[in-house]
mmCIF file of the N, C-alpha and C atoms, coordinates in Angstrom:
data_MODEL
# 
_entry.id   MODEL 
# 
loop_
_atom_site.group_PDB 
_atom_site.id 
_atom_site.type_symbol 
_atom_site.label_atom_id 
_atom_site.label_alt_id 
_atom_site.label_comp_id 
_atom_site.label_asym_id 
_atom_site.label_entity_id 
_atom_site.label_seq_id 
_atom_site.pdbx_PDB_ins_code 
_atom_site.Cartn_x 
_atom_site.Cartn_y 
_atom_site.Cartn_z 
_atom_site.occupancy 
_atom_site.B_iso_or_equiv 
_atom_site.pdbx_formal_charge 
_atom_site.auth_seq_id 
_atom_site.auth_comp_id 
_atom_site.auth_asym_id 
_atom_site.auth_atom_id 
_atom_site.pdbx_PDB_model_num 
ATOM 1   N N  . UNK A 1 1  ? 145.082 82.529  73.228 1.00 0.00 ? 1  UNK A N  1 
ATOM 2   C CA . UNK A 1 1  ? 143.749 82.736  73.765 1.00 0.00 ? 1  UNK A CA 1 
ATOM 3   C C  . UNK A 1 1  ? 143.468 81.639  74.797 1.00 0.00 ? 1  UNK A C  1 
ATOM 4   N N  . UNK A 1 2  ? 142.792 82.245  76.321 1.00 0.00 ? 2  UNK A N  1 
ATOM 5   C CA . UNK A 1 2  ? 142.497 80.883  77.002 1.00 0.00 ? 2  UNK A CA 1 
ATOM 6   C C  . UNK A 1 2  ? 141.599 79.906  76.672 1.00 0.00 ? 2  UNK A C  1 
ATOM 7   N N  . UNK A 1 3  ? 141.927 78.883  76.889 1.00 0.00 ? 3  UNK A N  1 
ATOM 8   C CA . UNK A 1 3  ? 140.289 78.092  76.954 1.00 0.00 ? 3  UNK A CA 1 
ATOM 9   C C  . UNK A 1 3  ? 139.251 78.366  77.050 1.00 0.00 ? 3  UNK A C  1 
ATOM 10  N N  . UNK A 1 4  ? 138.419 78.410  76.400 1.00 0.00 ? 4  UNK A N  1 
ATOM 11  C CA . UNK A 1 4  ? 136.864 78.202  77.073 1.00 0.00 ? 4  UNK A CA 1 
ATOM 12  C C  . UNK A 1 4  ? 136.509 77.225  78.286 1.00 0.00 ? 4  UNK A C  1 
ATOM 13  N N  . UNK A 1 5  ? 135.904 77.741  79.015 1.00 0.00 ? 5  UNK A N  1 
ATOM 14  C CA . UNK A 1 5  ? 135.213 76.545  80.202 1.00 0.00 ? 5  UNK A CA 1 
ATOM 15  C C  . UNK A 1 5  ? 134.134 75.781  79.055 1.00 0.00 ? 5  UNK A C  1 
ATOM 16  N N  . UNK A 1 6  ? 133.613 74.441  79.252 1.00 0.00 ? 6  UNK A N  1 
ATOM 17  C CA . UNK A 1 6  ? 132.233 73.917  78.641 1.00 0.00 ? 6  UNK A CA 1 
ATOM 18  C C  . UNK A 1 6  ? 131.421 74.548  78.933 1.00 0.00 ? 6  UNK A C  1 
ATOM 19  N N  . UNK A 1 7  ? 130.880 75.432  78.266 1.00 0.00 ? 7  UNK A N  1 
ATOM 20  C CA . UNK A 1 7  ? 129.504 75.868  78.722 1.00 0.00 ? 7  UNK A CA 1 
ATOM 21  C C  . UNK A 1 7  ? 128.906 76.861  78.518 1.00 0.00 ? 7  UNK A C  1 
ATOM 22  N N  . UNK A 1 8  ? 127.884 77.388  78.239 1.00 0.00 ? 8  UNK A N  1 
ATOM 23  C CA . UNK A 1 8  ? 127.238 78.271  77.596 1.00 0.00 ? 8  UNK A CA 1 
ATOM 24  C C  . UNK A 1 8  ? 126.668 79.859  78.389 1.00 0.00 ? 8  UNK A C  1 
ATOM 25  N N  . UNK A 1 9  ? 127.284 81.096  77.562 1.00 0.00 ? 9  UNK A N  1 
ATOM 26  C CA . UNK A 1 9  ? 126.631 82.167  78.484 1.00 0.00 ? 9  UNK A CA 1 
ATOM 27  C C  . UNK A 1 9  ? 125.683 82.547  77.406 1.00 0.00 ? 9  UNK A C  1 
ATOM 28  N N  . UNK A 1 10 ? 124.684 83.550  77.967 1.00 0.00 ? 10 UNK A N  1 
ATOM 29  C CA . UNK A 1 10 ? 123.577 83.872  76.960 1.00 0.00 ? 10 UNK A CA 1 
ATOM 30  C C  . UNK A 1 10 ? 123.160 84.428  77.438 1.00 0.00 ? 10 UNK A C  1 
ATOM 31  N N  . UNK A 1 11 ? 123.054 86.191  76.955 1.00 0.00 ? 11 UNK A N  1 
ATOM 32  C CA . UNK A 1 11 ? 122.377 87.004  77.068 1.00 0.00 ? 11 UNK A CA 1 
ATOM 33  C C  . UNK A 1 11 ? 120.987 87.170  76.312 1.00 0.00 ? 11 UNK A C  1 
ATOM 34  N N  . UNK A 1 12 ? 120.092 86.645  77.365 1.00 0.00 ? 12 UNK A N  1 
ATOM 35  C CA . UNK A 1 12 ? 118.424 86.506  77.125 1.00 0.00 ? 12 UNK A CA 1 
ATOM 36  C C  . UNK A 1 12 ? 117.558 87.683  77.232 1.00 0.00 ? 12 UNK A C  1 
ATOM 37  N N  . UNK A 1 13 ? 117.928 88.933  77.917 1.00 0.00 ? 13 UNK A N  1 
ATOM 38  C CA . UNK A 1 13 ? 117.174 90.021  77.819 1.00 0.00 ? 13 UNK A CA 1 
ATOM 39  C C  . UNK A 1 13 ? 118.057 91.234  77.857 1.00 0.00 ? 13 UNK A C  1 
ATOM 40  N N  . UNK A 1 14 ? 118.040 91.837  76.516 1.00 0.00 ? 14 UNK A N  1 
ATOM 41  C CA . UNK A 1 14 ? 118.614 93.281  76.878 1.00 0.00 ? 14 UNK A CA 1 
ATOM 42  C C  . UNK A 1 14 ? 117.609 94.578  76.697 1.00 0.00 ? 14 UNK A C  1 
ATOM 43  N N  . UNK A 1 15 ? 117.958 95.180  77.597 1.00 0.00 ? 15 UNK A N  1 
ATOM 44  C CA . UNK A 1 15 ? 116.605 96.511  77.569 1.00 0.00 ? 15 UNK A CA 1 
ATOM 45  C C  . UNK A 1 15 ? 117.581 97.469  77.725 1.00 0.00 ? 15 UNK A C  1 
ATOM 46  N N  . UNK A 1 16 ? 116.583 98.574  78.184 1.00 0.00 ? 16 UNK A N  1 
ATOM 47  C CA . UNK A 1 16 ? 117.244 100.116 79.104 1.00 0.00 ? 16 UNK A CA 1 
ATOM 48  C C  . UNK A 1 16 ? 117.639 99.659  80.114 1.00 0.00 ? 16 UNK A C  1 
ATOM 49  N N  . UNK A 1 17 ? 119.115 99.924  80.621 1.00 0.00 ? 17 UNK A N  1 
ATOM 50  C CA . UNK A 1 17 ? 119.590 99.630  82.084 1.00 0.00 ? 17 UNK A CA 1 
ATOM 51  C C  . UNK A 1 17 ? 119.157 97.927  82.290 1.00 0.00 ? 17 UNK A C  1 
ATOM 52  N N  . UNK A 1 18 ? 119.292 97.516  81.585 1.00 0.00 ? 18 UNK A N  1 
ATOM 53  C CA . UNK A 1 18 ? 118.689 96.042  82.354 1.00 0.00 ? 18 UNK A CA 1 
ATOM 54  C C  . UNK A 1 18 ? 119.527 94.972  81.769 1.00 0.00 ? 18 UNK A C  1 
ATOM 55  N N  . UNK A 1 19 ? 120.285 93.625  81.682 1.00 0.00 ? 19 UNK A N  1 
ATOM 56  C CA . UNK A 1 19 ? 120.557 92.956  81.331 1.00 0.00 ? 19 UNK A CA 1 
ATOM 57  C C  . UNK A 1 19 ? 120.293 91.696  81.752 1.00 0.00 ? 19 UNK A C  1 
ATOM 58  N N  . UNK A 1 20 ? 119.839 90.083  81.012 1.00 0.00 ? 20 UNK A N  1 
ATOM 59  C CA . UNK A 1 20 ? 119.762 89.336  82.400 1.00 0.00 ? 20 UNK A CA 1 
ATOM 60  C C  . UNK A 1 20 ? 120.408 87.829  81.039 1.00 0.00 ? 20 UNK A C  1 
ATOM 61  N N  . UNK A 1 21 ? 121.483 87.643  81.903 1.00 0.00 ? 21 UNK A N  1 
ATOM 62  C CA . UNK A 1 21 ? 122.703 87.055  81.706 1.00 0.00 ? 21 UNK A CA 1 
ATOM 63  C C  . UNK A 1 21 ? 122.468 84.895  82.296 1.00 0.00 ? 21 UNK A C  1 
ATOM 64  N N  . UNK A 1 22 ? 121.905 84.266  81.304 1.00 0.00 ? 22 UNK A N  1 
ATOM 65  C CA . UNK A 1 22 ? 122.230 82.801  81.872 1.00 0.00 ? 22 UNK A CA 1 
ATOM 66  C C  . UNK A 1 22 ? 123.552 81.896  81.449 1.00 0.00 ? 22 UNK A C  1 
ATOM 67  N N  . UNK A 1 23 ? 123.689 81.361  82.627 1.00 0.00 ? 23 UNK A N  1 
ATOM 68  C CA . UNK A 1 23 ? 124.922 80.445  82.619 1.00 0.00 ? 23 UNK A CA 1 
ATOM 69  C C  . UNK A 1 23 ? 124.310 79.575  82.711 1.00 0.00 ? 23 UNK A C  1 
ATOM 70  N N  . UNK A 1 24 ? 124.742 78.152  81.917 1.00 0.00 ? 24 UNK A N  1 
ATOM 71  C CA . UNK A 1 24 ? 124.640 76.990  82.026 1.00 0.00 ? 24 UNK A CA 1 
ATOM 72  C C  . UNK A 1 24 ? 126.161 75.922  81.618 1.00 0.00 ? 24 UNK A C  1 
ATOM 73  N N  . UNK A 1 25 ? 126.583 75.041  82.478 1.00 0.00 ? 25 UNK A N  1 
ATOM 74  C CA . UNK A 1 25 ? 127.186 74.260  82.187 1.00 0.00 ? 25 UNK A CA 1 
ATOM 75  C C  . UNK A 1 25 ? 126.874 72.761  81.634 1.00 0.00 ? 25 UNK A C  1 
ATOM 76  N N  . UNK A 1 26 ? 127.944 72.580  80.482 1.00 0.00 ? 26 UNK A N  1 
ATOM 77  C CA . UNK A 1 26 ? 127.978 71.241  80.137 1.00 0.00 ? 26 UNK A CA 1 
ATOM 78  C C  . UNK A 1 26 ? 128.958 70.619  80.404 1.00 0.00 ? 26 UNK A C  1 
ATOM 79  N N  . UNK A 1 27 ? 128.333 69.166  80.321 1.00 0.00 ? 27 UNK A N  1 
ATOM 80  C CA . UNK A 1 27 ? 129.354 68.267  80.276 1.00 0.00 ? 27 UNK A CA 1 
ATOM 81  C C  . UNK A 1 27 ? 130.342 67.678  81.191 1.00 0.00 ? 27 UNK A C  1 
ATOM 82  N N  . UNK A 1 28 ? 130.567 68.842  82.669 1.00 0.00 ? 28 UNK A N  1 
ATOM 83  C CA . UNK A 1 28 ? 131.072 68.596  83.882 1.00 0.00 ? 28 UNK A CA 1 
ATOM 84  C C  . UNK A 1 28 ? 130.256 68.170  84.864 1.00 0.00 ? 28 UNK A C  1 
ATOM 85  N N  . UNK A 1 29 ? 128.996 67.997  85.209 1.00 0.00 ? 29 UNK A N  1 
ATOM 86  C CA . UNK A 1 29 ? 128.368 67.144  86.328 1.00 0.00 ? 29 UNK A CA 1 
ATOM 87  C C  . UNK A 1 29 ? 128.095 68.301  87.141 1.00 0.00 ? 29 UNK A C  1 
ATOM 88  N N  . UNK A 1 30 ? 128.209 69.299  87.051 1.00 0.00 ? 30 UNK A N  1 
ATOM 89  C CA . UNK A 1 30 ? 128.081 70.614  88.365 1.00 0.00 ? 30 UNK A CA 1 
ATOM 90  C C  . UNK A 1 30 ? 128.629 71.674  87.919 1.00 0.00 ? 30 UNK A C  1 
ATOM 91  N N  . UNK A 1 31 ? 128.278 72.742  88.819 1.00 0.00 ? 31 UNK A N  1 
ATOM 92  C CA . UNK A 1 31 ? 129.283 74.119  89.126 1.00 0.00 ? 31 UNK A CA 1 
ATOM 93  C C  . UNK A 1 31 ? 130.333 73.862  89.167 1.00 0.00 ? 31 UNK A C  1 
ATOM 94  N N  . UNK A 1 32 ? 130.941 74.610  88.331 1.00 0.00 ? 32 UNK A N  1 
ATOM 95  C CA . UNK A 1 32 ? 132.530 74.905  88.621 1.00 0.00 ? 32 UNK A CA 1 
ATOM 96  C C  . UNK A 1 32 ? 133.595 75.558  89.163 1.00 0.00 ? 32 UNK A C  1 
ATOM 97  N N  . UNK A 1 33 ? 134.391 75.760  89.447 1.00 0.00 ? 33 UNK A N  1 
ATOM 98  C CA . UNK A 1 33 ? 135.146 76.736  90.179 1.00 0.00 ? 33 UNK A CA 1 
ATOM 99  C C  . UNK A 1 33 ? 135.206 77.782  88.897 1.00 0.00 ? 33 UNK A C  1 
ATOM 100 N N  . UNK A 1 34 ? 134.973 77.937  87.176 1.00 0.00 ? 34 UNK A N  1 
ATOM 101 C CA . UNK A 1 34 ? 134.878 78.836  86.387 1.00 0.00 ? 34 UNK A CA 1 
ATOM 102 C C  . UNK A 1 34 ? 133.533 79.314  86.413 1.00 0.00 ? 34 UNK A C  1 
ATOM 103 N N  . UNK A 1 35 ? 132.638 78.463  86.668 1.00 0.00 ? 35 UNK A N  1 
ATOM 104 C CA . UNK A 1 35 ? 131.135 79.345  86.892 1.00 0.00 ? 35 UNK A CA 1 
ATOM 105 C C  . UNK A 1 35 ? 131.216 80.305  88.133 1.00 0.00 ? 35 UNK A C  1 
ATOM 106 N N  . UNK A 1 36 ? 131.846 79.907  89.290 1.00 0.00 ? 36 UNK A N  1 
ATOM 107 C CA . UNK A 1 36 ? 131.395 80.872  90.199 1.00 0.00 ? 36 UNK A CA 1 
ATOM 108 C C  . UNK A 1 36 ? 132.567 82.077  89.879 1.00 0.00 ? 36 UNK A C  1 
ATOM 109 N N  . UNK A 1 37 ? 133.378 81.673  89.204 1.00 0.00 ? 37 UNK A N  1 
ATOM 110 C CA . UNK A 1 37 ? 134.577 82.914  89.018 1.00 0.00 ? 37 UNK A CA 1 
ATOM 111 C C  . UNK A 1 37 ? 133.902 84.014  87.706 1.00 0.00 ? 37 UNK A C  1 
ATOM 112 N N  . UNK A 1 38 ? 132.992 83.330  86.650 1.00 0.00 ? 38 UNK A N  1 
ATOM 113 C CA . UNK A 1 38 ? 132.254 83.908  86.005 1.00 0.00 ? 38 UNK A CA 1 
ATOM 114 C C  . UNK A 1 38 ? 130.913 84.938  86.781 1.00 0.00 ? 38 UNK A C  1 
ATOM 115 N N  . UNK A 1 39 ? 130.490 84.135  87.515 1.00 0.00 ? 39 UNK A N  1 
ATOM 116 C CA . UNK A 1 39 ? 128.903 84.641  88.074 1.00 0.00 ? 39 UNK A CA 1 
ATOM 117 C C  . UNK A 1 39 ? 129.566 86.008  88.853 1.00 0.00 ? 39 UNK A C  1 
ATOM 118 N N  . UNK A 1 40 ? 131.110 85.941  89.635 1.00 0.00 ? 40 UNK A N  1 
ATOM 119 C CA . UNK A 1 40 ? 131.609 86.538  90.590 1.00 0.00 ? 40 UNK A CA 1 
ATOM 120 C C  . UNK A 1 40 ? 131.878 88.502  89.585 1.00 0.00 ? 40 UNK A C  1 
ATOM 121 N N  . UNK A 1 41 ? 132.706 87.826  88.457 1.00 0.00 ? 41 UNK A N  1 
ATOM 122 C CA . UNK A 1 41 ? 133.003 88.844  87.627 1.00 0.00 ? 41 UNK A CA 1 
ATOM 123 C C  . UNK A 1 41 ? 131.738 89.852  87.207 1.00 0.00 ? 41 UNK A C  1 
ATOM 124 N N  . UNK A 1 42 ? 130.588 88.710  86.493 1.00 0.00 ? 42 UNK A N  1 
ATOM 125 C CA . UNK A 1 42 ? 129.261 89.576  86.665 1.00 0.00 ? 42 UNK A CA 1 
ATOM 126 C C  . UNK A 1 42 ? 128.794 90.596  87.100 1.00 0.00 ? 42 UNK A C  1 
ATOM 127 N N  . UNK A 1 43 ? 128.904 89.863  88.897 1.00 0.00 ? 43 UNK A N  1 
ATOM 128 C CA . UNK A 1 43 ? 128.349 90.953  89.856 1.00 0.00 ? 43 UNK A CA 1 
ATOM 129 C C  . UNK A 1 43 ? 129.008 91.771  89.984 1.00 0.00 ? 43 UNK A C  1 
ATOM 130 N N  . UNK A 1 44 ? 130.605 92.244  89.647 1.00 0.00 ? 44 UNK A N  1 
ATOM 131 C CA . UNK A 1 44 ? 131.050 92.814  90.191 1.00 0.00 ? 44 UNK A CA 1 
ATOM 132 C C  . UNK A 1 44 ? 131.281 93.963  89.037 1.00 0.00 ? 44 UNK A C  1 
ATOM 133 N N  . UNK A 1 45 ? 131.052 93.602  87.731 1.00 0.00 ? 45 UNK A N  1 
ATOM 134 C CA . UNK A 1 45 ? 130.828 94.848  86.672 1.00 0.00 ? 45 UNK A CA 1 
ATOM 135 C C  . UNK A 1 45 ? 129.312 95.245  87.126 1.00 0.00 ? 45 UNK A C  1 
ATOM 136 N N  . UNK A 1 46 ? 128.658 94.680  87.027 1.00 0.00 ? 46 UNK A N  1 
ATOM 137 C CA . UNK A 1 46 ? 126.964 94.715  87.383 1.00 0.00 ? 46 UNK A CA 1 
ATOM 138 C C  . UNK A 1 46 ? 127.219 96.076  88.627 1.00 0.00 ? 46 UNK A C  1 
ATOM 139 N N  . UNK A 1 47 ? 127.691 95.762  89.470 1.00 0.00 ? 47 UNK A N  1 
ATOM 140 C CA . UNK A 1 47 ? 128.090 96.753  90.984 1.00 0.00 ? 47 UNK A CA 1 
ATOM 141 C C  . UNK A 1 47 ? 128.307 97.906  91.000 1.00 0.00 ? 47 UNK A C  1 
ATOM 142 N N  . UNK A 1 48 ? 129.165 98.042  89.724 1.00 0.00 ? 48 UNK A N  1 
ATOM 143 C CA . UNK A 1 48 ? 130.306 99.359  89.703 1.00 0.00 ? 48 UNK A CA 1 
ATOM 144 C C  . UNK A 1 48 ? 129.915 100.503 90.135 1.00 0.00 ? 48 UNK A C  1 
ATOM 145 N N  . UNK A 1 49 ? 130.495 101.352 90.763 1.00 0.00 ? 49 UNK A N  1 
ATOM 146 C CA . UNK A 1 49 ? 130.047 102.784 91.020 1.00 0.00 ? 49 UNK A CA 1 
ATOM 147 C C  . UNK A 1 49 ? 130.909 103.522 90.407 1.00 0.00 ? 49 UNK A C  1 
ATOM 148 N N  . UNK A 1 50 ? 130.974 104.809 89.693 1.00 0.00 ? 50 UNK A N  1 
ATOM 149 C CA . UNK A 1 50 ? 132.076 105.407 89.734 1.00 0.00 ? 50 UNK A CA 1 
ATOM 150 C C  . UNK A 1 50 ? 132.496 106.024 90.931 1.00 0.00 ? 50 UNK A C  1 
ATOM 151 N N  . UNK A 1 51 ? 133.948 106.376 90.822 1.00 0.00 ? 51 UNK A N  1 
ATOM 152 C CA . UNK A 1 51 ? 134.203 107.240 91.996 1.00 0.00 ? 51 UNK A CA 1 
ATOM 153 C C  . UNK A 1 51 ? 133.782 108.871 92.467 1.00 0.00 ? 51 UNK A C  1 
ATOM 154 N N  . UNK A 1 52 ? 134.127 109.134 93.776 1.00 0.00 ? 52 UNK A N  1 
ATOM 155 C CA . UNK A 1 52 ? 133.178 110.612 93.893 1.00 0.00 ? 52 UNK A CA 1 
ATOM 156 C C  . UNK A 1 52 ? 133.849 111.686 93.377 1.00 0.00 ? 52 UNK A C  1 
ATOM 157 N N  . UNK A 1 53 ? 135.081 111.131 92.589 1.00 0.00 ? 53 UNK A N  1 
ATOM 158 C CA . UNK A 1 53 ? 135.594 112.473 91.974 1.00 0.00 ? 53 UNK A CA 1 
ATOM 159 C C  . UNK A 1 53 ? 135.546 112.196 90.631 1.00 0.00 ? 53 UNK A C  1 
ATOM 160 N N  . UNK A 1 54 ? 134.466 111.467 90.152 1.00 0.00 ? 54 UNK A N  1 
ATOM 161 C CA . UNK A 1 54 ? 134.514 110.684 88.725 1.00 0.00 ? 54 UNK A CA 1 
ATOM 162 C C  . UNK A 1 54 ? 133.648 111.912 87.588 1.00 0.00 ? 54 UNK A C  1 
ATOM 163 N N  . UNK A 1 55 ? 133.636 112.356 86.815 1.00 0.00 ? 55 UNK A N  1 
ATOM 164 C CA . UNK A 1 55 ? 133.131 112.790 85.811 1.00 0.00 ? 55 UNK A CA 1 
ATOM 165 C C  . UNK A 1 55 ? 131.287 112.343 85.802 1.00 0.00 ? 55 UNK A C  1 
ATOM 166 N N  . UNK A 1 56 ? 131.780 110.974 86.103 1.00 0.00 ? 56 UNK A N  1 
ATOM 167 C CA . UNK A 1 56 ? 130.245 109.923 85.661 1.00 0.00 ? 56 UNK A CA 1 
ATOM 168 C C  . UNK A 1 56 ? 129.266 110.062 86.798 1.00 0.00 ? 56 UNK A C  1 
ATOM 169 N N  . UNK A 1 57 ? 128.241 110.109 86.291 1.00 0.00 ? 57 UNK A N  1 
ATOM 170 C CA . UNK A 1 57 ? 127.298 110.033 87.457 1.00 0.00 ? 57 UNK A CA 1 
ATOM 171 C C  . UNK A 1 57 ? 126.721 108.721 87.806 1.00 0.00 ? 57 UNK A C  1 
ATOM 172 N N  . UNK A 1 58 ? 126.987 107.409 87.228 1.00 0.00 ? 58 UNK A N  1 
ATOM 173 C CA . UNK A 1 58 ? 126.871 106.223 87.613 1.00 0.00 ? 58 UNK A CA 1 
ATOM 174 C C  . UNK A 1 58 ? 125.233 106.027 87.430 1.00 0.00 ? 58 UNK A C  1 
ATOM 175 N N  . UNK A 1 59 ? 125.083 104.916 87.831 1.00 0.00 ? 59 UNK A N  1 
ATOM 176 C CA . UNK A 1 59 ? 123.172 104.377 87.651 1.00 0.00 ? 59 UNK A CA 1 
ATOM 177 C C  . UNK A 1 59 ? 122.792 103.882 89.460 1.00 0.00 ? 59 UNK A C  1 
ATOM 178 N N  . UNK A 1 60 ? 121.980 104.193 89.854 1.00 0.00 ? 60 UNK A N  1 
ATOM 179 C CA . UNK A 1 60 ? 121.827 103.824 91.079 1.00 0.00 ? 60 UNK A CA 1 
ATOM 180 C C  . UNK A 1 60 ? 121.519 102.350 91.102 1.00 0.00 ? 60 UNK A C  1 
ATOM 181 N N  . UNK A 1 61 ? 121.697 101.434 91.857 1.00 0.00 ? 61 UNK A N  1 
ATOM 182 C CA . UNK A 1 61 ? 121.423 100.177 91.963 1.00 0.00 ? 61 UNK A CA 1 
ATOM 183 C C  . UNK A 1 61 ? 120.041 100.024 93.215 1.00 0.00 ? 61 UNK A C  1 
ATOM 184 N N  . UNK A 1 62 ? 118.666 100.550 92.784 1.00 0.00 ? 62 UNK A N  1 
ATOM 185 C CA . UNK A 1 62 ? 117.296 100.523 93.278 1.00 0.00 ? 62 UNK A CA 1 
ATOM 186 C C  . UNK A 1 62 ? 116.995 99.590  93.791 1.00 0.00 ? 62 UNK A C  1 
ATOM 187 N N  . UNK A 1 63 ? 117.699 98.197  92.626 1.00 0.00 ? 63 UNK A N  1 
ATOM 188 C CA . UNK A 1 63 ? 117.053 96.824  92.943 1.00 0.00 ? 63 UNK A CA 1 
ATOM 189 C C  . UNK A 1 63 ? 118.007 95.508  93.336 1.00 0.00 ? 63 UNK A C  1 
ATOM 190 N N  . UNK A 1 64 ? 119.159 96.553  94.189 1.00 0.00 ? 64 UNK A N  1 
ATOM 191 C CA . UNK A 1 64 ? 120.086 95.609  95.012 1.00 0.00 ? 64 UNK A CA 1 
ATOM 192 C C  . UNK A 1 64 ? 119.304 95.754  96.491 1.00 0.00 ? 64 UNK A C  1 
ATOM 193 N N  . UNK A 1 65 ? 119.451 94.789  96.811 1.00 0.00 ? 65 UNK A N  1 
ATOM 194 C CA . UNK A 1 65 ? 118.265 94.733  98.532 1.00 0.00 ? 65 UNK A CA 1 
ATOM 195 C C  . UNK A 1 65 ? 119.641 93.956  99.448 1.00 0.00 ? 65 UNK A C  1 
# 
């Protein structure tokens, strides 16, 4: 199993369609090159579309600007 980075994720609100996800690090003095590789992974499940020949009809993303 890999390492853990120091530091804490925590899912603080789950609803319908909604999730809202905090990162905080310890113990290293700053951001890390694993926080932004974390925050990166996030957005990019957060993003997903299915494809146009997909079964799924996906969730529209309303409140990406």
């Amino acid at each position: 199993m890999p390492r853990r980075p120091p530091g804490t994720t925590r899912i603080s609100e789950l609803g319908y369609a909604r999730v809202k996800v905090k990162l905080q690090t310890h113990r290293v003095g700053g951001i890390t090159t694993h926080d932004t590789a974390l925050a990166e992974r996030i957005e990019e499940i957060a993003m997903w579309m299915p494809g146009e020949d997909s079964p799924l009809d996906g969730f529209p993303k309303n409140w990406v600007k």
